[in-house]
C-alpha positions in Angstrom: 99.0 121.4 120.8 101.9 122.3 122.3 104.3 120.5 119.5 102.5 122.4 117.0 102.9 125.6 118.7 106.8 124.6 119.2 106.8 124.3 115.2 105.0 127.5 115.2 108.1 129.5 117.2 110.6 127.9 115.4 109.1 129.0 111.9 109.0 132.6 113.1 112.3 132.5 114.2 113.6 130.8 111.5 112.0 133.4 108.8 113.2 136.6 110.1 116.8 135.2 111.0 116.8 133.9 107.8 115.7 137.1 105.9 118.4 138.8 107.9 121.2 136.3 107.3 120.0 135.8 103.5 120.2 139.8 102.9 123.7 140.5 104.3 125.2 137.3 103.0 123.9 137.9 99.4 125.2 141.9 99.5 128.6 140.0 99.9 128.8 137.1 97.1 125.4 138.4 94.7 125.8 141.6 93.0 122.8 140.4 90.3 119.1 140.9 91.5 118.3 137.6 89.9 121.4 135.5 92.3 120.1 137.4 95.0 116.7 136.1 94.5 117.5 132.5 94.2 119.8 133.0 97.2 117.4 134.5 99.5 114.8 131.4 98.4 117.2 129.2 98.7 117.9 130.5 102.7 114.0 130.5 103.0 113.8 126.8 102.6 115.9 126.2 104.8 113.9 128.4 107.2 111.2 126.1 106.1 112.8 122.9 105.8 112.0 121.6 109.7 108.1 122.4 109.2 108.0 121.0 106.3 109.6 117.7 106.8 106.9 117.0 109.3 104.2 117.3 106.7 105.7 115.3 103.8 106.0 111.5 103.4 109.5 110.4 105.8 111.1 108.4 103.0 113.6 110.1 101.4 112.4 113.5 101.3 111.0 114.2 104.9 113.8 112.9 106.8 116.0 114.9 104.6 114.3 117.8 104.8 114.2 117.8 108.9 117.5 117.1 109.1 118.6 120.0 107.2 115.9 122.0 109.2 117.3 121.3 111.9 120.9 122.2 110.9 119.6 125.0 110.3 117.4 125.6 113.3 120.5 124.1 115.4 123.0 126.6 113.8 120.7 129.4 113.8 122.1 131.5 117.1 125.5 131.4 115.8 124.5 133.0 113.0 122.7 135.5 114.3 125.0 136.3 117.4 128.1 136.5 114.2 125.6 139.7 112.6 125.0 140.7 115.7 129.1 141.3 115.7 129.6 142.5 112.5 126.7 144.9 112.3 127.8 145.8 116.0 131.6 146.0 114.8 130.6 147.9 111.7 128.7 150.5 113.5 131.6 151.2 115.9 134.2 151.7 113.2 131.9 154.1 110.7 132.3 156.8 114.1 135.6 155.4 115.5 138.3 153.5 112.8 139.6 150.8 114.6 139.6 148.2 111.3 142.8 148.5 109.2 142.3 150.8 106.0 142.1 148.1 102.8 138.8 146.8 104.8 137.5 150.3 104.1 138.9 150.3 100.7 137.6 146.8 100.0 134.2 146.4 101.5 132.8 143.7 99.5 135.8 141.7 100.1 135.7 142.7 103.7 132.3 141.4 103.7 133.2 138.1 102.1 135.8 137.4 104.2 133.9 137.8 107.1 131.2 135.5 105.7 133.3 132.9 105.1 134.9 132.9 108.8 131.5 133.0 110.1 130.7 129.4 108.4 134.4 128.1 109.0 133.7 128.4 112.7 130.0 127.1 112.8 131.2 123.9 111.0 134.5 123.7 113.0 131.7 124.2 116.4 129.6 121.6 114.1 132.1 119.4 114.0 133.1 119.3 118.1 129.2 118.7 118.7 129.5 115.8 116.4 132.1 114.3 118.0 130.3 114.9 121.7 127.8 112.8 120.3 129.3 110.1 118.9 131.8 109.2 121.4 129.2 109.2 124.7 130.9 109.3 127.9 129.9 107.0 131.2 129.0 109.1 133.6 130.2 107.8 137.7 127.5 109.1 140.2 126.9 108.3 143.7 123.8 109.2 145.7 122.2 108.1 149.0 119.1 106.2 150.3 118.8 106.6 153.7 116.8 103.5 154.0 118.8 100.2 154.8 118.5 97.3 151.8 118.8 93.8 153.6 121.8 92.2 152.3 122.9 94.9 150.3 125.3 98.4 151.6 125.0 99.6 148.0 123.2 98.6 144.4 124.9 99.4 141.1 122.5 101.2 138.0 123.4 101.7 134.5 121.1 104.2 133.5 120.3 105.2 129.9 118.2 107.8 129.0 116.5 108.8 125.5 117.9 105.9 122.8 115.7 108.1 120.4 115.7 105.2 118.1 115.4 105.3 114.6 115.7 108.5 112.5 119.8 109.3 113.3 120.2 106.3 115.7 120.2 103.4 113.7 121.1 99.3 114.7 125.1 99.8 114.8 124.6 102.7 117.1 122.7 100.8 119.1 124.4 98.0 119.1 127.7 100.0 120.7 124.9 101.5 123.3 124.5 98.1 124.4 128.1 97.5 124.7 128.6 100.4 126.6 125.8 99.7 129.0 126.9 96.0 129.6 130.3 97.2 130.3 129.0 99.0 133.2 128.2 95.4 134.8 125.3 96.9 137.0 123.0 95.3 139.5 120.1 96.6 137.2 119.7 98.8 133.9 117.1 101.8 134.0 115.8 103.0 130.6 114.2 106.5 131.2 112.0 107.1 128.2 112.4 108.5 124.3 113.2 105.0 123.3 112.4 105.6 119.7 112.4 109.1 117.8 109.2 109.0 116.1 108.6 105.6 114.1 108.5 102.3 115.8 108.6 100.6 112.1 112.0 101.4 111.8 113.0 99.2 114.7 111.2 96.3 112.9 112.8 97.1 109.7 115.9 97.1 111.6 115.4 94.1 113.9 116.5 96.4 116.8 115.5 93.4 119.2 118.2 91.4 118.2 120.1 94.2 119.9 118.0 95.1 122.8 117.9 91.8 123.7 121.6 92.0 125.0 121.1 94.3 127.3 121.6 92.3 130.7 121.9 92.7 134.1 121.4 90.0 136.9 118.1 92.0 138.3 116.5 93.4 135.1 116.2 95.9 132.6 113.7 98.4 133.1 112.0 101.0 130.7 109.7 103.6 131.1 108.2 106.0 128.1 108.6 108.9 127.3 106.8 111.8 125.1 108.3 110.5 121.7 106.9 107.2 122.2 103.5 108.9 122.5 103.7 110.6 119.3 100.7 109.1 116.8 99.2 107.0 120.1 102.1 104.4 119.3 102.8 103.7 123.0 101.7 99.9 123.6 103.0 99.2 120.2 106.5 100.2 121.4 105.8 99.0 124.6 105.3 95.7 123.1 108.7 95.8 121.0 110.6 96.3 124.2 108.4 93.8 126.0 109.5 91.0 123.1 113.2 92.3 122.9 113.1 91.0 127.3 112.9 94.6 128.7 110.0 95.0 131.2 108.4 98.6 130.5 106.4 99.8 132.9 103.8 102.2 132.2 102.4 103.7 136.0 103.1 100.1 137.3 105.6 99.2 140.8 107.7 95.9 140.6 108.9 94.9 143.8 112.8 94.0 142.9 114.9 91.2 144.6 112.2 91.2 147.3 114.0 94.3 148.4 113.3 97.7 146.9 110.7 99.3 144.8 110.9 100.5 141.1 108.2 102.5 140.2 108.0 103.0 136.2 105.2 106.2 135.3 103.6 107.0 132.3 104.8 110.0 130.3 102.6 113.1 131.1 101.9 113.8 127.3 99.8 110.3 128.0 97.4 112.9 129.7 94.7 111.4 131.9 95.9 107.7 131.3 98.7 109.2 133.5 97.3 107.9 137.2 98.3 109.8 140.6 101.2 108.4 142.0 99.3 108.1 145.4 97.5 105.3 143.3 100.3 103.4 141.9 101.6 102.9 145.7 98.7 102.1 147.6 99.9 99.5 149.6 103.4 98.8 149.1 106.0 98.8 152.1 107.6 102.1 152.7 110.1 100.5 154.7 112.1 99.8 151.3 113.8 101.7 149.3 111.3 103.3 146.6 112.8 104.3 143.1 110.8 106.3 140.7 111.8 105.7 137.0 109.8 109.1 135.2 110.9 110.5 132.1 110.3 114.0 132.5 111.4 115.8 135.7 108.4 118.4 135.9 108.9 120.4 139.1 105.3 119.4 139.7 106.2 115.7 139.5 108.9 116.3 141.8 106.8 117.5 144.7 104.1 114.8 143.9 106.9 111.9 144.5 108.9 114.1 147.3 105.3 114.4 149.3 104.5 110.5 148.5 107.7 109.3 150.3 109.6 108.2 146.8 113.6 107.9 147.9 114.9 108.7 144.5 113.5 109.4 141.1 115.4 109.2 138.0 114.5 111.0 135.0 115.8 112.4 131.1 114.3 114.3 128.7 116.0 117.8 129.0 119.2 116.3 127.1 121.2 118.9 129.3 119.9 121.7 127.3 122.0 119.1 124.0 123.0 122.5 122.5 123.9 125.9 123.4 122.3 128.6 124.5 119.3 126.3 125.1 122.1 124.8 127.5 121.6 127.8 129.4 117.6 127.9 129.2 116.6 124.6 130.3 117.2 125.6 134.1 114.8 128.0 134.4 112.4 125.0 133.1 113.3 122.5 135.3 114.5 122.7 139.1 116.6 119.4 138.2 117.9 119.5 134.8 121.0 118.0 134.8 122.8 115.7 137.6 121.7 115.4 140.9 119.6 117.6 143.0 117.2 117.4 146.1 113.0 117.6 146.2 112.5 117.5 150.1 114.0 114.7 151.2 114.1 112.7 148.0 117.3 112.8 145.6 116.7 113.6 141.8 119.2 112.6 139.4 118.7 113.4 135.6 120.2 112.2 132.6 121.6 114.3 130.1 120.9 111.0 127.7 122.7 108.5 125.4 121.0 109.7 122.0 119.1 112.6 120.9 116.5 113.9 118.6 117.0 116.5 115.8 120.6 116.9 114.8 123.3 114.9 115.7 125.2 117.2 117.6 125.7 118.1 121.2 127.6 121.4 122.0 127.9 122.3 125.6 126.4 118.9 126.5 127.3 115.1 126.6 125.6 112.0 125.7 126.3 109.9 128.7 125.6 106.6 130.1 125.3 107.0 134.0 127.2 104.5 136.4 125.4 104.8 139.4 126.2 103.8 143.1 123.0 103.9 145.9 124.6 103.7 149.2 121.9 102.5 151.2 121.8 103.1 155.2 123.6 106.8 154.4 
């Protein structure tokens, strides 16, 4: 319900920014009715585009047509925020001159002009949030347990957040995500969710295992899911294709690690009442070790539940950091932890901005990131 209202907002949006962007751009290059008409159809599918790529087969059309949607969609607050300028600017100078007198002499060329700076600098932004993705940092973190670990002062986590496998993350991605995970040399990977985008086919097509299978570290690799590996009720299929590829997923389930500490994996909340109370999952474990909460998304409600139930740490992803701006800017006022580390009580919260990322393969005033964490323990 809620993914469908999502759609809902982002095809109202779309339309009237659209409309809006489609009728001053076409004043500046159409001067027919007829160009005018194709151009403003033209911007309308694109409006359109993201909707309708989710309703059309995937292959070649629909993943086409929701990648240019969400171009569009990605690139549509630049746009308006550059009319916001020039109608702003425009305004200003009709009572008080400040442009220089050939813009007022030449308004369709002024008009131009300022058109075709406003896409030079989207694609030039487009361009730096490419590269933010494709070149994914490793993140150094430390945080504290104040729990003791018997033979251990610290414990070393590569954590790697929302793969989103499959539609714009393909086998050679993944196969340099590996690489950059393993050349943390952790005690222990932690997978927080969104392994796959939508389809899990594509990682058979693929043979993603053959990759995924790589991923080592001398206590495990853990995964739990998240809400894209719910989509179409898909869950223990993936779960099962992580499972083969030697990655333990753990869907509301604790595994005592090393005989020493606790990592608790949850099931995603859009899993709905298969989604058991985290009272339940710990009934009976030893609180005297450390207790790690792997859950994908950090839902101040979640928070409190593990804060209250004597969890240590929980890990999460899902916000992507905001991935671009100004949702950048938005996502806090959704979450109380949406990026780095943070305090529920006296548990520590640490979230992932993520390695991958769904949509459009840019990041702009985020980072895709593999975390190098440190737990001091006794601290």
């Amino acid at each position: 319900m809620l993914f469908f209202l999502f759609l809902g907002v982002i095809l109202i949006v779309s339309t009237c920014v659209g409309i809006w962007v489609g009728l001053r751009s076409a004043q500046a290059f159409f001067p027919r009715r007829w160009q005018r008409v194709v151009w403003m159809i033209a911007v309308l599918l694109f409006a359109f585009s993201f909707v309708i790529g989710f309703f059309v087969p995937y292959d070649p059309w629909g993943r086409i047509l929701r990648l240019v949607g969400a171009g569009w969609v990605n690139t549509l607050p630049y746009w308006f925020i550059a009319l916001i300028l020039f109608e702003g600017a425009a305004f200003i100078d009709r009572r008080r001159p400040f442009f220089p007198e050939w813009t007022r002499r030449n308004p369709l060329l002024t008009k131009k002009i300022a058109c075709i700076s406003c896409v030079l600098v989207v694609i030039l932004i487009l361009f730096r949030g490419y590269w933010n993705f494709s070149h994914p940092q490793t993140t150094s973190a430390t945080v504290s347990i104040a729990k003791k670990l018997p033979g251990r002062n610290s414990l070393r986590v590569a954590i790697a957040s929302d793969l989103h496998l499959g539609e714009l993350i393909n086998k050679a991605d993944l196969a340099r995500y590996v690489a950059q995970i393993n050349a943390v040399k952790a005690d222990i990977v932690l997978l927080p969710g969104d392994l796959i985008d939508n389809r899990v086919n594509v990682l058979w097509e693929q043979k993603m295992d053959e990759e995924l299978s790589r991923l080592k570290a001398p206590l495990g690799v853990y995964a739990v899911l998240g809400n894209h590996d719910s989509f179409g009720g898909a869950s223990t299929a993936i779960a099962e294709f992580f499972e083969k590829s030697g990655i333990h997923v753990l869907r509301d389930e604790v595994k005592l690690v090393d005989g020493s500490f606790y990592v608790v994996g949850r099931r995603d909340k859009q899993e709905g009442r298969q989604r058991l109370p985290l009272a339940n999952i710990l009934q009976g474990i030893d609180f005297s070790k450390p207790v790690i909460v792997v859950d994908h998304q950090p839902a101040n409600s979640h928070l409190r539940e593990a804060a209250e139930h004597g969890v240590d740490l929980q890990i999460s992803g899902h916000t992507h950091g905001g991935q671009v701006w100004p949702v950048t800017w938005l996502v806090p006022f959704l979450y109380r932890v949406c990026y780095g580390a943070g305090k529920e009580g006296n548990m520590t919260v640490y979230v992932t901005s993520g390695l991958g990322l769904w949509g459009f393969p840019v990041r702009i005033g985020s980072v895709s990131e593999v975390v190098d964490m440190r737990i001091e323990f006794g601290k």
